[in-house]
Backbone as a chain_set.jsonl record, in Angstrom:
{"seq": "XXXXXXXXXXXXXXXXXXXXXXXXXXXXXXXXXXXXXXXXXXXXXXXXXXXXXXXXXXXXXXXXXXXXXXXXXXXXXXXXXXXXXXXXXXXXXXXXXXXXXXXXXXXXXXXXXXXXXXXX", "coords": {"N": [[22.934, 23.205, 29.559], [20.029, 21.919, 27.992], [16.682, 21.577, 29.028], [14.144, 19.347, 29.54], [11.968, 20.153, 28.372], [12.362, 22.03, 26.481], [14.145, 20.776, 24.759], [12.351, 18.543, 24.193], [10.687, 20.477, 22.483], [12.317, 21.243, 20.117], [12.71, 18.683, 19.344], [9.966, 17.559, 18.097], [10.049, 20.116, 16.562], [11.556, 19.117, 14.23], [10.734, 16.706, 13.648], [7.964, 18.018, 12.849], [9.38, 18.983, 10.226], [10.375, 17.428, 8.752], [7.891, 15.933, 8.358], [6.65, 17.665, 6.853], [8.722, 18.174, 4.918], [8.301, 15.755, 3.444], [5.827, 15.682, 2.892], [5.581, 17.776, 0.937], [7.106, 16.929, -1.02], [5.781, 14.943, -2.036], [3.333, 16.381, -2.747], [4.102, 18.077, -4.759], [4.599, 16.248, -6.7], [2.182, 15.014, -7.271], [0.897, 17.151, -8.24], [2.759, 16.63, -10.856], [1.966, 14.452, -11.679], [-1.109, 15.001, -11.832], [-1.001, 17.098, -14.453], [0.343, 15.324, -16.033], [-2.005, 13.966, -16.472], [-3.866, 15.962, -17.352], [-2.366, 16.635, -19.969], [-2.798, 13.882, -21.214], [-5.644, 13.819, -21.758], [-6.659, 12.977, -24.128], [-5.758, 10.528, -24.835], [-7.554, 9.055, -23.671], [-9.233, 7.404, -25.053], [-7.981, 7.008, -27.372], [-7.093, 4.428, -29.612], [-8.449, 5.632, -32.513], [-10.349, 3.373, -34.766], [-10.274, 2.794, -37.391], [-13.63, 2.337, -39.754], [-13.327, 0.083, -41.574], [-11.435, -1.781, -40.446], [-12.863, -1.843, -37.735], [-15.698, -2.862, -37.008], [-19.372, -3.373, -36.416], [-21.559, -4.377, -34.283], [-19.78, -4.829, -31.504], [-18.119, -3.27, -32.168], [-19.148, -0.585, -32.262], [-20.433, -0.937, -29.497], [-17.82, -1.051, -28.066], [-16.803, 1.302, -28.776], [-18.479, 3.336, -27.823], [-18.732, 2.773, -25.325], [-16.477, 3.547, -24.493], [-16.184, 6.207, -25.235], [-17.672, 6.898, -23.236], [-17.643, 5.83, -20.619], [-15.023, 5.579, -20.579], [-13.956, 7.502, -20.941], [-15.408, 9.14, -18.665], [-14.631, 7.778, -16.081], [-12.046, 8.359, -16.255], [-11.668, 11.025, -15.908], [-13.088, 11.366, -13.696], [-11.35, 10.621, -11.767], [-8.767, 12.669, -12.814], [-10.025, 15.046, -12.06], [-11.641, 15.055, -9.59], [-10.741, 12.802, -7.741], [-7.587, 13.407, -8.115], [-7.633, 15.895, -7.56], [-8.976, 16.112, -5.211], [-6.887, 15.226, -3.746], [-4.797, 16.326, -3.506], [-5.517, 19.114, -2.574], [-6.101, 18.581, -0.248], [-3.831, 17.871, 0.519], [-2.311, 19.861, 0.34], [-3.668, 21.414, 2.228], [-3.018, 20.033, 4.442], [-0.03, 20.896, 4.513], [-0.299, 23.382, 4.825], [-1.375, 23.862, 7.483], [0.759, 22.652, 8.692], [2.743, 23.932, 8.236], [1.951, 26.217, 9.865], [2.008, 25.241, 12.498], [4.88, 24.807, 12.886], [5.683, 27.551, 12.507], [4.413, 28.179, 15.125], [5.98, 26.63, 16.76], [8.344, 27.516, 16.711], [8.456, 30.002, 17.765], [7.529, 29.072, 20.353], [9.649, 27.739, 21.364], [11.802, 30.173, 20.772], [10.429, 31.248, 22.972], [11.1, 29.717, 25.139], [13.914, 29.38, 25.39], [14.443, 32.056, 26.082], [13.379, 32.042, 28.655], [14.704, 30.223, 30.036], [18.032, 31.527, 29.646], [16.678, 33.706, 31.348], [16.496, 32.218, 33.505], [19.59, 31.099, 34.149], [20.585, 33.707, 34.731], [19.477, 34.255, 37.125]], "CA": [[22.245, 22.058, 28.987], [18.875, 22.1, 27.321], [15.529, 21.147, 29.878], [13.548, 18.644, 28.774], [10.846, 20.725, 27.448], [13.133, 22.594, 25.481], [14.449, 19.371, 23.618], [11.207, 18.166, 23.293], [10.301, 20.927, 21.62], [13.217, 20.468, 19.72], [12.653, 17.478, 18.738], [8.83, 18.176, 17.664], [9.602, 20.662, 15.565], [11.999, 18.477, 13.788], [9.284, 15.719, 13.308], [7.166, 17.983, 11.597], [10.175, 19.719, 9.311], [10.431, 16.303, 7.903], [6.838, 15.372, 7.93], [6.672, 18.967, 5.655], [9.161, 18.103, 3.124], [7.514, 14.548, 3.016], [4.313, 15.815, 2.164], [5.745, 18.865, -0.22], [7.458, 16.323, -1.952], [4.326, 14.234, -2.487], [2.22, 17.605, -3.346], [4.946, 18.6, -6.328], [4.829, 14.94, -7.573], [0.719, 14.56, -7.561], [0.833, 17.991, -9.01], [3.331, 16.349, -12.034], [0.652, 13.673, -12.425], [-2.047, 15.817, -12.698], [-0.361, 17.287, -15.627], [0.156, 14.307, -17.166], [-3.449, 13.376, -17.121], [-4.648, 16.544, -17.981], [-1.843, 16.662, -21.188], [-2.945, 12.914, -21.919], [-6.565, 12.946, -21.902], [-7.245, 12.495, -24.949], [-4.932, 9.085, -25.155], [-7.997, 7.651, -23.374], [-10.328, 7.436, -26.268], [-7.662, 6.161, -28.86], [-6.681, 5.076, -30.938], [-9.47, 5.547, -33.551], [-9.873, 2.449, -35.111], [-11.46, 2.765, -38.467], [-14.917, 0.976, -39.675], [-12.843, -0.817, -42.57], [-11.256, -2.3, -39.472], [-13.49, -2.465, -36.624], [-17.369, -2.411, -37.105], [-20.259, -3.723, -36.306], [-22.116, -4.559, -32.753], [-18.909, -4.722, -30.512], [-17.09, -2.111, -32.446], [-19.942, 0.509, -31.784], [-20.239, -0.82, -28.494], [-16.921, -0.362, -27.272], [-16.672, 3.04, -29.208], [-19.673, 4.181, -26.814], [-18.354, 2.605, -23.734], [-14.902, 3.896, -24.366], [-16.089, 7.927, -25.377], [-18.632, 7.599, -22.672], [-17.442, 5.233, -19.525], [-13.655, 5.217, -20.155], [-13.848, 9.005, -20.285], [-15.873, 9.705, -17.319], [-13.808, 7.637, -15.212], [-10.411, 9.308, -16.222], [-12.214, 12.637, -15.853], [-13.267, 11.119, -12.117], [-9.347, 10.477, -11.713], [-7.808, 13.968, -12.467], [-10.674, 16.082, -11.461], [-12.244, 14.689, -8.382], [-9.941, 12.277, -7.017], [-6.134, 13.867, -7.555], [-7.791, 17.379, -7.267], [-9.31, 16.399, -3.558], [-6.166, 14.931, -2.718], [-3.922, 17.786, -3.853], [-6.124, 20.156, -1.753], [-5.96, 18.272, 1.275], [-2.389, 17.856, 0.917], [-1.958, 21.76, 0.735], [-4.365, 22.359, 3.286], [-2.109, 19.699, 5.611], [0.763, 21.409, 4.115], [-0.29, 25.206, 5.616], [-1.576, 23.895, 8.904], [1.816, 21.798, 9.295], [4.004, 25.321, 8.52], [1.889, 27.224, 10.883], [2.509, 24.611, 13.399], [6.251, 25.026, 12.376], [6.028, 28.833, 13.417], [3.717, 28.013, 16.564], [6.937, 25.925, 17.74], [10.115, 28.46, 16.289], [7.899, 31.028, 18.82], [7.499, 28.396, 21.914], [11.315, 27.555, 21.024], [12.305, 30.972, 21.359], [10.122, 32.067, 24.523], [11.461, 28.557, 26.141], [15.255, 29.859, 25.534], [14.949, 33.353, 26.506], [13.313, 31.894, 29.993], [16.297, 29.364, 29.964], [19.023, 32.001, 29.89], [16.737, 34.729, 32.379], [17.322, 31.682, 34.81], [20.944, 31.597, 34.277], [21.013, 34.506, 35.246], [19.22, 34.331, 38.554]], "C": [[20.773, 22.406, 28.788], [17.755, 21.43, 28.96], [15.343, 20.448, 28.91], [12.626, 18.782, 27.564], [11.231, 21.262, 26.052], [13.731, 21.753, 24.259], [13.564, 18.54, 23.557], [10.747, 19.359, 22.21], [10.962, 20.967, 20.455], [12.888, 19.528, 18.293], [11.196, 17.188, 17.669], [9.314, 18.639, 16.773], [10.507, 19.938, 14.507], [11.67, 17.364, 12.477], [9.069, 16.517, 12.339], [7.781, 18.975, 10.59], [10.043, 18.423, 8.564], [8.849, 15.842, 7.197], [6.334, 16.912, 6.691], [7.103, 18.61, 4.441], [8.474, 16.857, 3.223], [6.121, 14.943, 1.997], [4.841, 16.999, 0.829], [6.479, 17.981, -1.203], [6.211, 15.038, -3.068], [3.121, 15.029, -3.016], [2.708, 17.459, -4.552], [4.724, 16.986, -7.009], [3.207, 14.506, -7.951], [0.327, 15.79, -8.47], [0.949, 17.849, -10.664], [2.508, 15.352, -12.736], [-0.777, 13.785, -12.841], [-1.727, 16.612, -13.76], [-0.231, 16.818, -16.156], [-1.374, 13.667, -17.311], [-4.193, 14.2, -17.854], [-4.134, 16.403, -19.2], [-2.108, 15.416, -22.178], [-4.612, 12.515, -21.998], [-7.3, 12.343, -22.97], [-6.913, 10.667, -25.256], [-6.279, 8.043, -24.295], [-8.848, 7.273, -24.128], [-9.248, 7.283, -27.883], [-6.688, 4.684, -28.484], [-8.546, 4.774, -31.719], [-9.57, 4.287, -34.705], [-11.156, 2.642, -36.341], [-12.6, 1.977, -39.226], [-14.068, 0.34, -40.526], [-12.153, -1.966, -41.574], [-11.886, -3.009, -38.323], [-14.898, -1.813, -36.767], [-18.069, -3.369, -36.633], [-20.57, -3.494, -35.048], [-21.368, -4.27, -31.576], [-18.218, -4.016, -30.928], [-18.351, -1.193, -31.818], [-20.114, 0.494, -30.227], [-18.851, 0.004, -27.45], [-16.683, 0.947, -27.449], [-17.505, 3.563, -27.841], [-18.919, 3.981, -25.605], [-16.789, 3.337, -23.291], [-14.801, 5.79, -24.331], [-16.983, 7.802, -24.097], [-17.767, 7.198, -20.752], [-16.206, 5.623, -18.916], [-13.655, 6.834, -19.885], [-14.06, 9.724, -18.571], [-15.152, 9.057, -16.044], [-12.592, 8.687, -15.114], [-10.74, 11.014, -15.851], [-12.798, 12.784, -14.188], [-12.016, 11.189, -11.552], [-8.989, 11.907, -11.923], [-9.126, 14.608, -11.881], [-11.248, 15.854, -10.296], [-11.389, 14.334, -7.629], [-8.343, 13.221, -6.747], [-6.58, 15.374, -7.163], [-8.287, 17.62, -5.842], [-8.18, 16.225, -2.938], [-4.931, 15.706, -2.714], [-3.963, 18.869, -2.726], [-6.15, 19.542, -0.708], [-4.442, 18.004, 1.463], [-1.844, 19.097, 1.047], [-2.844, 22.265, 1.713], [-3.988, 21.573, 4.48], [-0.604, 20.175, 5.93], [0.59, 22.922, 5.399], [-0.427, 24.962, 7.256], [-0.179, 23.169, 8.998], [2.78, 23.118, 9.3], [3.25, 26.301, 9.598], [2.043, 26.531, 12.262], [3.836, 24.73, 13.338], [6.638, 26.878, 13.135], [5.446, 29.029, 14.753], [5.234, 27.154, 17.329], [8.385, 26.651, 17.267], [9.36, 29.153, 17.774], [8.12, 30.021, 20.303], [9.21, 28.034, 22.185], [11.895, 28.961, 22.024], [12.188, 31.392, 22.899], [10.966, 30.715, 25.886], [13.174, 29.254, 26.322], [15.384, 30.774, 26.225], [14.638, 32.953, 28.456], [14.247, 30.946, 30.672], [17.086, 30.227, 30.491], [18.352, 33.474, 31.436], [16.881, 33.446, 33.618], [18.474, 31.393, 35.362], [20.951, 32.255, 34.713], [20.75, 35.273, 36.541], [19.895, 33.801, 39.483]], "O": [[20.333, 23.278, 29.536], [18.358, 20.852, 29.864], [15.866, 20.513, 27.798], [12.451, 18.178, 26.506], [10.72, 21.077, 24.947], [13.742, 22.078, 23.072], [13.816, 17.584, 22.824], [10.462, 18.996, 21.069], [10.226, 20.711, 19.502], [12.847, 19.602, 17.065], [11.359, 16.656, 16.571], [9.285, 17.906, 15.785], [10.014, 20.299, 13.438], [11.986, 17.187, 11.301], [9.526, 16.33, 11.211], [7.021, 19.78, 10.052], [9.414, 18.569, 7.516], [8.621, 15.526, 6.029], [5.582, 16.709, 5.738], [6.527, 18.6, 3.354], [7.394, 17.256, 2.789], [5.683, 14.606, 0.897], [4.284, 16.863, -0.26], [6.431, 18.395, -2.361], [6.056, 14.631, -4.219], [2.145, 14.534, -3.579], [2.082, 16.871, -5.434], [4.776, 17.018, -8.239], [3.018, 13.71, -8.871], [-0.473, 15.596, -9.386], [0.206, 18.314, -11.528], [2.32, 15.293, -13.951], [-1.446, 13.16, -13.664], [-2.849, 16.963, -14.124], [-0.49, 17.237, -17.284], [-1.725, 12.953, -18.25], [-4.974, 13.828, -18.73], [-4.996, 16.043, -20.002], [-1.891, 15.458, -23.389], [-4.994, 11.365, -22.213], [-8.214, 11.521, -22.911], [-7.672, 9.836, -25.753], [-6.232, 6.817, -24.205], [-9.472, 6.401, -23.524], [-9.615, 7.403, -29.052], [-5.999, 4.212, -27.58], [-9.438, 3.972, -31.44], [-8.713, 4.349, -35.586], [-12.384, 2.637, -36.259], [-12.374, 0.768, -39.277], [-13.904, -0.642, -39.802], [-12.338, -3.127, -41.939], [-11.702, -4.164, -37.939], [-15.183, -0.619, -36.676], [-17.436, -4.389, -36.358], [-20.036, -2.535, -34.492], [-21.885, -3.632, -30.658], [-17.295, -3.804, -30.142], [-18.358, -1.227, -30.588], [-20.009, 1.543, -29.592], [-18.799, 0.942, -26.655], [-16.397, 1.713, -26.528], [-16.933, 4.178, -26.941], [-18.508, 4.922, -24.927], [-16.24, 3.547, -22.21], [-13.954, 6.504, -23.793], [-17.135, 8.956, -23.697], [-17.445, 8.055, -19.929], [-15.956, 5.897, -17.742], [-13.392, 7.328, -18.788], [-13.386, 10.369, -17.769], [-15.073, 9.735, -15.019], [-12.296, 9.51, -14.248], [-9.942, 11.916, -15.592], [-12.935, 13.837, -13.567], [-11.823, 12.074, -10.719], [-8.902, 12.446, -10.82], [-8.967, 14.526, -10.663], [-11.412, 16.967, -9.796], [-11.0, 15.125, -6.77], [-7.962, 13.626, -5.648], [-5.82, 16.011, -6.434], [-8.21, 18.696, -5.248], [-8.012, 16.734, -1.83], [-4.117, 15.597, -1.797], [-3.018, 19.383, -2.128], [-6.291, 20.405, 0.159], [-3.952, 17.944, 2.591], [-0.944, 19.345, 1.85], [-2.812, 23.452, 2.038], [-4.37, 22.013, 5.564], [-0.011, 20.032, 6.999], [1.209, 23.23, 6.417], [0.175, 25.607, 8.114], [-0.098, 23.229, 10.225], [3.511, 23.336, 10.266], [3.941, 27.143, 10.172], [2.214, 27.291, 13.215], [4.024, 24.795, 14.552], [7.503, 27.24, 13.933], [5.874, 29.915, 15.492], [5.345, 27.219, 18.553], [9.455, 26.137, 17.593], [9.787, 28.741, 18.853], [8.887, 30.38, 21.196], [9.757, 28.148, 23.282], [12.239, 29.017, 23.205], [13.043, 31.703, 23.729], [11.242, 30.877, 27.075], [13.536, 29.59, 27.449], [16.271, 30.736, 27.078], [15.359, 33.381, 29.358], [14.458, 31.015, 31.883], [17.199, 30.142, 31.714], [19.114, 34.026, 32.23], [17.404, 33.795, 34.676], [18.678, 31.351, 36.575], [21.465, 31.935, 35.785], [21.283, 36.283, 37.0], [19.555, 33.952, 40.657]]}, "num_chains": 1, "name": "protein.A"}
């Protein structure tokens, strides 16, 4: 039968196999939406609405506010925001797999001192 320690550890590394794919599934999917923002940025600056259509005071306005404001937000959005939270999800990502081989190793050394007491 297992010690306690041994099925805690166990159980630990378990935890953070799941809390791994959790987050690698949430990396690959913030990844797929940074792709779609970068492939759509132009969609935030149309449609082009021509002066025969839309002119004067509040057409020029929004034109400005829309090449200048709406841009720089969406350009705050993929490049700042999903790009910090990308990188902190791959840099909770690496420390969570080297915690993953810090507990295969305590695993093993817990077993092998398991079976040399069997055999005392």
């Amino acid at each position: 039968m297992f010690d306690s320690s041994l099925s805690t550890l166990y159980s630990t590394l378990q935890l953070k196999q799941e809390h791994l794919s959790r987050l690698s599934k949430a990396n690959y999917e913030l990844e797929h939406i940074y792709d779609e923002f970068y492939m759509n940025v132009d969609y935030c600056t149309n449609p082009n609405l021509p002066p025969n259509l839309w002119n004067g005071k509040t057409a020029k306005r929004f034109d400005t506010d829309r090449d200048t404001e709406i841009r720089a937000n969406y350009d705050q959005i993929m490049n700042v925001q999903l790009t910090a939270t990308i990188n902190l999800l791959k840099a909770e990502i690496s420390s969570l797999k080297a915690d993953i081989v810090h507990l295969h190793e305590r695993i093993q050394r817990a077993e092998e001192e398991q079976m040399k007491k069997k055999e005392e």
